[in-house]
C-alpha positions as CSV (number, residue, x, y, z in Angstrom):
1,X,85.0,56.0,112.4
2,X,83.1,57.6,109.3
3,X,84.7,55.9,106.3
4,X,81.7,56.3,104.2
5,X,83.1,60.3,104.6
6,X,85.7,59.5,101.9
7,X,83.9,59.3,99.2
8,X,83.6,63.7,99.6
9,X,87.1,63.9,99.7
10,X,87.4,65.4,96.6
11,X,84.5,67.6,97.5
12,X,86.3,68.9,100.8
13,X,89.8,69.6,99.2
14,X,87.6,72.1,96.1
15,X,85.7,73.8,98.6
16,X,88.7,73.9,101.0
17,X,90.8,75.4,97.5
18,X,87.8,77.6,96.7
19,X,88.1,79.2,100.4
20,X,91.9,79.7,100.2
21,X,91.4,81.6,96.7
22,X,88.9,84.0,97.7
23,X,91.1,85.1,100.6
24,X,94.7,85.5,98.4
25,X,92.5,86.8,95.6
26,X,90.7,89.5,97.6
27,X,94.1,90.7,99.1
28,X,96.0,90.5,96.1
29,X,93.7,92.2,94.1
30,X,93.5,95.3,97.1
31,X,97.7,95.5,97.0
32,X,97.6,95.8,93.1
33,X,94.6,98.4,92.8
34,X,95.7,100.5,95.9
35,X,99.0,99.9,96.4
36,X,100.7,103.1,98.0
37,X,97.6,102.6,100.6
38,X,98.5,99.0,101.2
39,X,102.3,99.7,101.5
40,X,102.0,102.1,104.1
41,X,99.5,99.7,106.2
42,X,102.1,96.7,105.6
43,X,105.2,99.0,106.1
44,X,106.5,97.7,102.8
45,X,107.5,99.8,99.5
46,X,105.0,100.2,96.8
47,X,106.9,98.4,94.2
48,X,106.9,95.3,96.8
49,X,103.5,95.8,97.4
50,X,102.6,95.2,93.6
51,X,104.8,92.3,93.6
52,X,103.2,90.6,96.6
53,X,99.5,91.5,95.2
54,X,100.4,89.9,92.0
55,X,101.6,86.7,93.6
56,X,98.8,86.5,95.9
57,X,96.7,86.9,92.7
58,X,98.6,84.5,90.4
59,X,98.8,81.7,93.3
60,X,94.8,82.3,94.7
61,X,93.8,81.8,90.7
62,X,96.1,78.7,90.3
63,X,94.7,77.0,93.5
64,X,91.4,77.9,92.7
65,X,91.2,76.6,89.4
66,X,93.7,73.7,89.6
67,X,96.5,75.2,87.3
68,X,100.0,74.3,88.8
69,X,98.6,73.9,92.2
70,X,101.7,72.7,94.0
71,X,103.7,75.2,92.7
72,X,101.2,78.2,94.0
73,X,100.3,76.4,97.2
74,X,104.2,76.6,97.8
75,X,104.1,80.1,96.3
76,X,100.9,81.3,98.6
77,X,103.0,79.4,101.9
78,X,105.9,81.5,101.3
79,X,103.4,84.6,101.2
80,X,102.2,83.3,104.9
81,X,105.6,82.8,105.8
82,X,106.6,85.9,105.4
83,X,103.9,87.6,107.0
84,X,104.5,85.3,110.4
85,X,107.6,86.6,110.1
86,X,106.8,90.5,110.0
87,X,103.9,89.9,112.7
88,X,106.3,88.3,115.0
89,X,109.6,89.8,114.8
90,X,108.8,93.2,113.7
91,X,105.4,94.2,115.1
92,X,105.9,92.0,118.1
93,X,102.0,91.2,117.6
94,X,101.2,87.8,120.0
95,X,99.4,84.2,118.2
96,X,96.4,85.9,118.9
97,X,97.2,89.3,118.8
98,X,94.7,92.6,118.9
99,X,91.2,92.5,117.5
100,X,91.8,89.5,115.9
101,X,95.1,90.0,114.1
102,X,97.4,88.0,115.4
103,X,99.2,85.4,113.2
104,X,97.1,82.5,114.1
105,X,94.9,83.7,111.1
106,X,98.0,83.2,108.8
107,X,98.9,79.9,110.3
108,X,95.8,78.5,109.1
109,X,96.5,79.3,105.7
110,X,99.7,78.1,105.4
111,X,98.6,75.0,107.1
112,X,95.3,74.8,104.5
113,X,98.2,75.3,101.6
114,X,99.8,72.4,103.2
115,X,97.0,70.3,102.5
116,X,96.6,71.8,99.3
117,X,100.3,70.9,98.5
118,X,100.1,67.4,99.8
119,X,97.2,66.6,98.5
120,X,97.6,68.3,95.1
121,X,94.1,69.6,95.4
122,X,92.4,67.0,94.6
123,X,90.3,65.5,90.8
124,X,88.8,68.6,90.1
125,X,91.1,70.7,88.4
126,X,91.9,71.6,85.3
127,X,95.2,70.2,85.3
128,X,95.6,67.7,88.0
């Protein structure tokens, strides 16, 4: 219908990258600085914790700046996967769950890291 709308495709897929980092970056960064806080609210150990901060770091900076950004959309989907997972089967918490924290919010992002993945994030990056 809008096919003049193409030509900002490359625009759409940045911002769309830049929005993904800033959330993996944010979280990663609070399971690496307070870890034994974030474990407890996660029911995971610390040691995991750090792991999963780290990868949510490593995968937010590599999408954000176009470094291997298949690999850490994959990476960053797994991250999503697994919190589904917890969310579902161990809290029991619905798709929409309590004051906003059901796992619809973590669909999203693995289904924005789809579009990452698929579309390799588009020109601008620094290794595309």
């Amino acid at each position: 219908m809008f096919p003049q709308l193409a030509r900002f495709t490359d625009l759409s897929l940045i911002l769309l990258r830049l929005m993904v980092a800033s959330i993996f970056v944010t979280s990663g960064w609070s399971h690496v600085t307070e870890p034994a806080e974030r474990a407890r609210s996660i029911g995971m150990s610390k040691g995991f914790t750090l792991v999963l901060g780290l990868a949510e770091l490593v995968g937010g900076l590599g999408v954000a700046f176009g470094v291997l950004i298949q690999p850490a959309a994959i990476g960053l989907i797994l991250v999503m996967l697994g919190a589904i997972q917890k969310k579902i089967f161990v809290w029991h918490t619905g798709f929409w769950g309590d004051k906003a924290s059901g796992w619809h919010y973590d669909l999203m992002l693995v289904v924005m890291n789809l579009v990452i993945l698929t579309t390799n994030g588009g020109r601008y990056a620094l290794m595309p």
